[in-house]
C-alpha positions in Angstrom: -2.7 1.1 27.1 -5.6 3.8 28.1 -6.0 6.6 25.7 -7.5 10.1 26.4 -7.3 11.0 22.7 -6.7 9.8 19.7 -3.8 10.4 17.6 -5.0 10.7 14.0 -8.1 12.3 13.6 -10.5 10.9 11.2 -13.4 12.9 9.0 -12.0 16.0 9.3 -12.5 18.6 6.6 -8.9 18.5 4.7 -9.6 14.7 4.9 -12.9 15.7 3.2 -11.4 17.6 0.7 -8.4 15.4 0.0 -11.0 12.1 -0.6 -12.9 14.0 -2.8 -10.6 15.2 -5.0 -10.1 11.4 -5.7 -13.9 10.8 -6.1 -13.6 13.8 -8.8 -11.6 11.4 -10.8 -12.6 8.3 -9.6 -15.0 7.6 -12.5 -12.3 8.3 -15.5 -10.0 5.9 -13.2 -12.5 2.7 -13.0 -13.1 3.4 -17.2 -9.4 3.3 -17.8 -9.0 0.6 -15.3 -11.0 -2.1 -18.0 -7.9 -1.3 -20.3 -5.3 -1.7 -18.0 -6.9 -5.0 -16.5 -6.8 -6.4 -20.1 -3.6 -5.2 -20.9 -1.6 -5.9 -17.8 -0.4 -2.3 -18.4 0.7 0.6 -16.2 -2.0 3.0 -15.0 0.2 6.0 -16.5 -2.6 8.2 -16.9 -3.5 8.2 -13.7 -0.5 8.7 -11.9 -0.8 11.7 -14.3 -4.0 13.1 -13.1 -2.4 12.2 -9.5 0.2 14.3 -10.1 -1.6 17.3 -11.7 -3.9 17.0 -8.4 -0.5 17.6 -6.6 -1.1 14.0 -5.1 2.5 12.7 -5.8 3.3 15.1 -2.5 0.3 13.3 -0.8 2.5 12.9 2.3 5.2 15.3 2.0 5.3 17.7 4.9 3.4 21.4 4.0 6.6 22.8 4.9 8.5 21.3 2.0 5.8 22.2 -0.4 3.4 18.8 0.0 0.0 18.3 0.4 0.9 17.5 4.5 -1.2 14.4 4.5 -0.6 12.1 7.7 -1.0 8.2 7.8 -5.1 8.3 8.7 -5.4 11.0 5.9 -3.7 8.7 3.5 -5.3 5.9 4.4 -8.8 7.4 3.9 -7.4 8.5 -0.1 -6.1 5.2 -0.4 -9.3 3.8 0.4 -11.1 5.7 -2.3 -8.5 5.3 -5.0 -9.3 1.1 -4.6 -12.8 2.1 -4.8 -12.3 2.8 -8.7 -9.0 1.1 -9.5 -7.7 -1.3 -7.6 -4.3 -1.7 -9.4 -3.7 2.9 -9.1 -4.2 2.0 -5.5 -1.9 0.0 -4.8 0.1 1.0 -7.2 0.3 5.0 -5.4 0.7 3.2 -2.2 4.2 2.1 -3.4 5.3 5.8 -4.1 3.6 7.2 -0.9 5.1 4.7 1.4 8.7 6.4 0.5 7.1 9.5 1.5 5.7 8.6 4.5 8.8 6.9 5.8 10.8 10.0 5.4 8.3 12.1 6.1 5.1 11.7 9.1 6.7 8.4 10.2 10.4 9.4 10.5 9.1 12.7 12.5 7.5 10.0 14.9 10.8 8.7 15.6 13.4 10.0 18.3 16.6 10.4 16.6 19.9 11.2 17.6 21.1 14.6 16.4 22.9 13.7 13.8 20.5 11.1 12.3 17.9 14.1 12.6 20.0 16.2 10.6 21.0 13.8 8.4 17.8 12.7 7.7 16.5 15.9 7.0 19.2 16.3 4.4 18.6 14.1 2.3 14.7 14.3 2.7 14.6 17.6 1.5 16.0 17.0 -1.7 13.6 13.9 -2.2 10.6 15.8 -2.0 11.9 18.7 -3.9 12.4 16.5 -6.9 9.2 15.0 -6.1 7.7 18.2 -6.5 9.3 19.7 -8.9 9.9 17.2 -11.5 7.4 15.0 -10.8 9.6 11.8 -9.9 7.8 8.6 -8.9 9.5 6.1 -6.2 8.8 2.4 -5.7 8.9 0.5 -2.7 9.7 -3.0 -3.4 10.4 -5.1 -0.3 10.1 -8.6 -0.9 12.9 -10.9 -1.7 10.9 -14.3 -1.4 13.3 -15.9 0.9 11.2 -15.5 4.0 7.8 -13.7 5.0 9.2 -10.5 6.0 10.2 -7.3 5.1 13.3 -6.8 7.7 14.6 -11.0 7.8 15.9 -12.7 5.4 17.5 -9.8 3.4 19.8 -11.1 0.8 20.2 -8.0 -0.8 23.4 -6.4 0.3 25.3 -3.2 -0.4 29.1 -2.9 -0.8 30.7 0.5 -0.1 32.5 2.4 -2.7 33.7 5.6 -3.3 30.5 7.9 -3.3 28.4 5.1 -2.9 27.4 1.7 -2.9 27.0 -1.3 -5.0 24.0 -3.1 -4.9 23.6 -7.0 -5.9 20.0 -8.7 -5.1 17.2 -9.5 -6.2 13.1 -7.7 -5.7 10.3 -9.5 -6.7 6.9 -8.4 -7.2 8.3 -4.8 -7.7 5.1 -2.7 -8.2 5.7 0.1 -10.9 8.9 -1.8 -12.7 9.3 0.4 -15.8 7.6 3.2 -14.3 9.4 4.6 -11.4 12.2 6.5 -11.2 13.7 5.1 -8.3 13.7 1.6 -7.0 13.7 2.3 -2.8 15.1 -1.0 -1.4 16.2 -2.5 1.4 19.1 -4.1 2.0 22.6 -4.9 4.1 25.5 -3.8 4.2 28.4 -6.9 4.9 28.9 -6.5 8.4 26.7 -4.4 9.8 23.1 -6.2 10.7 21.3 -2.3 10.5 19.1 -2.8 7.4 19.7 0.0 4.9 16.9 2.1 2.8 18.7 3.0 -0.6 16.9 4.3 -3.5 18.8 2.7 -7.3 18.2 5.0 -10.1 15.9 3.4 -12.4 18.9 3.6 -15.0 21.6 2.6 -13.1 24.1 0.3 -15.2 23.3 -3.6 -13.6 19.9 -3.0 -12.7 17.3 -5.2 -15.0 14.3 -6.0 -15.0 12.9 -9.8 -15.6 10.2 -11.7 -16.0 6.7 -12.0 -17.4 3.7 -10.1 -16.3 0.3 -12.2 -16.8 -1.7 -12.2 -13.1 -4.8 -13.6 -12.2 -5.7 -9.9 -10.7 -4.0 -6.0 -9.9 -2.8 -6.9 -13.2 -1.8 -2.8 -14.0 0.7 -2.7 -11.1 3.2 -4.9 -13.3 5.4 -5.8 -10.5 7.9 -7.5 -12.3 11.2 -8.9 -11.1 14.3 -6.4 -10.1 17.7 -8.0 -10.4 20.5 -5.6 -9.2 24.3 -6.7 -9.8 26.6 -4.0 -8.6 24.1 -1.2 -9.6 25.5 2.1 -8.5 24.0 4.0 -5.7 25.0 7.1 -4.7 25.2 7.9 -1.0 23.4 10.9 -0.9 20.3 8.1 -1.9 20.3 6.8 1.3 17.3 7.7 2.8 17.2 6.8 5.9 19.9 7.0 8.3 21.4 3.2 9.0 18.8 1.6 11.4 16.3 3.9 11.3 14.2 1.4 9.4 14.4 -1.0 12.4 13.5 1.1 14.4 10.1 2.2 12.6 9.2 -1.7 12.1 9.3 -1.7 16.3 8.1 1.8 17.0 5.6 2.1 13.8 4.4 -1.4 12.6 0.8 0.3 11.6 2.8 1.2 8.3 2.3 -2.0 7.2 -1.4 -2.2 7.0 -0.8 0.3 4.1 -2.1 -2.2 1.7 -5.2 -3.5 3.4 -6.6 0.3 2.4 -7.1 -0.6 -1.1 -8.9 -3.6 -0.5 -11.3 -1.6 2.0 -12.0 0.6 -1.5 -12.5 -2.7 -3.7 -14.9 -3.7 -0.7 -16.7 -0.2 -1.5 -16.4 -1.0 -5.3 -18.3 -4.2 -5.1 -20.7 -2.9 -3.0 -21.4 0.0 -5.5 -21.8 -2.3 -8.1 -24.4 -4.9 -6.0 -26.4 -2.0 -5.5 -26.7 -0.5 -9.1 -27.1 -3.8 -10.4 -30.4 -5.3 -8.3 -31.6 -1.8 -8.7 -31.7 -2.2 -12.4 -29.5 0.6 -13.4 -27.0 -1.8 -15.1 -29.2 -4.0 -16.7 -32.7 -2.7 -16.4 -33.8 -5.3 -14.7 -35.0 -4.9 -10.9 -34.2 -7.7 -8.2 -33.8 -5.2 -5.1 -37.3 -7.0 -3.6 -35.6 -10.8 -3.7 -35.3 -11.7 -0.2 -32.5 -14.1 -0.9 -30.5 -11.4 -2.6 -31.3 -9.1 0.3 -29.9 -11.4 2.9 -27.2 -11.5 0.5 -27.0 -7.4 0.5 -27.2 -7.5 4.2 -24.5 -9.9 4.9 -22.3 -8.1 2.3 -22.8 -4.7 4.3 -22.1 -6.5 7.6 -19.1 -7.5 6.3 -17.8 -4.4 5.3 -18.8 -2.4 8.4 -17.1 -4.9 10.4 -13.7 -4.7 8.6 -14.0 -0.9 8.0 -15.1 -0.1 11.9 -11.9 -2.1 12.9 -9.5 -0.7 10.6 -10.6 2.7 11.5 -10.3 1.4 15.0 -6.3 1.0 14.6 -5.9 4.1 12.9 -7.5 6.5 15.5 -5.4 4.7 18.2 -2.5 4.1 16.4 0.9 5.6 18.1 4.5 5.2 18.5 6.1 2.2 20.5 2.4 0.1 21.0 1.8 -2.6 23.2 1.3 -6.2 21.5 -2.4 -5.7 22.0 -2.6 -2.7 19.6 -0.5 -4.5 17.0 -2.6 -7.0 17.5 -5.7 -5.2 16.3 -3.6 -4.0 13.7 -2.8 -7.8 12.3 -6.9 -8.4 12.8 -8.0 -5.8 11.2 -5.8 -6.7 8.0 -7.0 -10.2 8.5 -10.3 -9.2 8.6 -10.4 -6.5 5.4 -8.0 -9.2 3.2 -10.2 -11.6 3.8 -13.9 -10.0 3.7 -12.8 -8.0 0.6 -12.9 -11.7 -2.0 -16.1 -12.9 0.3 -18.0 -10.0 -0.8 -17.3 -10.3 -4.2 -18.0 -13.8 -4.4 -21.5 -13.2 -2.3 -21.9 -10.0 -4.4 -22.1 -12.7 -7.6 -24.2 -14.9 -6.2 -26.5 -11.8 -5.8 -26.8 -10.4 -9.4 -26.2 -13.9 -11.2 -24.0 -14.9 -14.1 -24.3 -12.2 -16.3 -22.9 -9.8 -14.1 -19.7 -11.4 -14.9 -19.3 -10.8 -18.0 -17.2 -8.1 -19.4 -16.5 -4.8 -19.6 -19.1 -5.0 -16.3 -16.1 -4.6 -13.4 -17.6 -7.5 -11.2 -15.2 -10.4 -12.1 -12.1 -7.7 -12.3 -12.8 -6.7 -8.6 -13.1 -10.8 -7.5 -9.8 -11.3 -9.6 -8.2 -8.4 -7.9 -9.8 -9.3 -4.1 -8.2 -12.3 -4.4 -4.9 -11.3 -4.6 -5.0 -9.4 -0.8 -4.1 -12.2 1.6 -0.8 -13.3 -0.1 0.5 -10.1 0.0 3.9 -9.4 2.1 5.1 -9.0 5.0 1.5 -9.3 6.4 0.0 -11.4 4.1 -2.7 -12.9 5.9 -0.9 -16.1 6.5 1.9 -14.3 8.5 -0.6 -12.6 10.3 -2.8 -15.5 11.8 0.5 -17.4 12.5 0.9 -14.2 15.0 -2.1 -13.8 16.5 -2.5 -17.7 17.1 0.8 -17.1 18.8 -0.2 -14.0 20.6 -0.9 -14.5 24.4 0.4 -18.3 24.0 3.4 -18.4 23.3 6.5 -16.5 23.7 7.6 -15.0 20.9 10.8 -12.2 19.8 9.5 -11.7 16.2 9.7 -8.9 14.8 6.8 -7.0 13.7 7.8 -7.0 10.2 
């Protein structure tokens, strides 16, 4: 595909602004952050200075009342919320991604009239409760049945009067016991559309299971959801039936979403490395090793590399891509999922044992680096199965 512009601009001055807004809390976020790594706990406080910021509107549309952000904007914020807390970014990703699905992605899409209208329905009233009362929505997707967000759906949705009734099961559902809505996925018998419903956190049959204890992004407490027949009313239907098909086809790029946290743990590390052999942790200078400078250099190279190519994607990302643009898009999570735990493994070699111990954030940001490539649907396993397919062999996946 030839491009004589790019569609998402990046640097620009609201991006400017937006990223340093985060930076301006950034250092209260990576204190709390020790707390909430040792506690497996909730980052509540930050999701309050988020929302005093005005960030829970991050990607709501200016003309609803939001802060207007599009997906190149948000994934520069994201970036510098992993840069102090790795669990808050991931975390805020959850929330956002309802936002920008009904909001800067849906407007991507060409919709029928009446899906239009619908659509913008039932999106208004989302982001005016957003806004208003401060509502926080989760995004939990995966089901564990098969690596995928739009196959292997066991989730399904009866019809009712006024609604729906929702038995299935979420696992790894990011902010369980903190949102207020839990925005699924799911089927409705009959129909293979897949469905984008949002169950009341309160809803009678919803529960929430299982223990939380992680080896990293321990303050996300994604926790299991188990729905049986939990009430949802129709008006919390999102999305139009099929609409989310069609944005895993015409918009795959929304799935890099979480590789931008691990771009910021990258930046985290790197932050670290450098205060350390410069004796501001410690007080003990190493910058003039030559080992640790290879080490420093590497590092770097390693971060340019999977920074260059994400910002790559998101310049030329746009609406119905050819394979070889997705396929940069599965690199370049390939490449920042798997570069984010090198660093941090090179970055202890580098400053030696005692950076790892504790409240010094080195061994968090390993712990939480780790966790990157298993995470779904393009975990990094999915993804090299694609691209070792790509150009081969024949394939009619679909992108998600």
């Amino acid at each position: 595909m030839l491009f004589f512009a790019a569609m998402f601009a990046l640097g620009t001055e609201r991006q400017k602004e937006l990223v340093g807004t985060v930076r301006s809390l950034g250092p209260e976020f990576a204190e709390r952050a020790i707390r909430y790594d040792k506690e497996a706990s909730f980052p509540f406080e930050n999701f309050a200075d988020l929302r005093d910021a005005g960030f829970l509107g991050l990607c709501i549309p200016q003309k609803y009342g939001g802060l207007g952000a599009d997906f190149a904007t948000y994934a520069l914020v994201a970036e510098e919320l992993g840069r102090y807390c790795g669990s808050t970014a991931l975390t805020f990703n959850m929330h956002t991604a309802s936002c920008l699905l009904t909001g800067p992605i849906a407007d991507l899409m060409d919709l029928p009239d009446a899906d239009r209208a619908s659509l913008e329905g039932r999106r208004q009233v989302m982001f005016a409760d957003i806004l208003a009362n401060h509502t926080i929505h989760a995004q939990p997707f995966s089901e564990g049945i098969k690596p995928g967000a739009t196959v292997g759906i066991a989730t399904v949705a009866e019809p009712v009067d006024g609604g729906y009734l929702v038995t299935g099961r979420k696992i790894f559902a990011s902010l369980s016991g903190a949102a207020q809505f839990h925005n699924i996925i799911c089927l409705v018998p009959g129909d293979s559309r897949v469905r984008m419903m949002g169950v009341p956190a309160d809803a009678a049959g919803l529960t929430i299971s299982g223990d939380w204890d992680p080896l990293g992004m321990r303050g996300t407490v994604s926790r299991n959801l188990e729905f049986k027949e939990a009430f949802v009313p129709e008006e919390n239907e999102w999305l139009p039936p099929g609409v989310f098909d069609q944005m895993t086809v015409q918009f795959p790029y929304f799935y890099m979403t979480l590789s931008f946290a691990f771009l910021g743990i990258m930046r985290a590390v790197l932050d670290f490395t450098a205060e350390y052999l410069r004796g501001e942790t410690n007080g003990s200078f190493r910058g003039d090793n030559p080992q640790k400078q290879a080490l420093w250099a590497e590092m770097n190279l390693r971060h340019q590399a999977a920074q260059a190519l994400t910002y790559r994607v998101l310049q030329l990302a746009e609406p119905s891509p050819d394979p070889e643009d997705v396929q940069r898009a599965w690199a370049a999570v390939v490449t920042t999922m798997e570069a984010a735990p090198d660093i941090a493994s090179m970055a202890i070699r580098a400053c030696g044992g005692r950076s790892l111990l504790r409240p010094l954030p080195l061994e968090r940001f390993y712990r939480d680096a780790r966790c990157g490539a298993t995470m779904l649907p393009w975990s990094v396993e999915v993804c090299l199965a694609r691209l070792g397919q790509h150009g081969l062999v024949d394939t009619d996946e679909n992108f998600a």
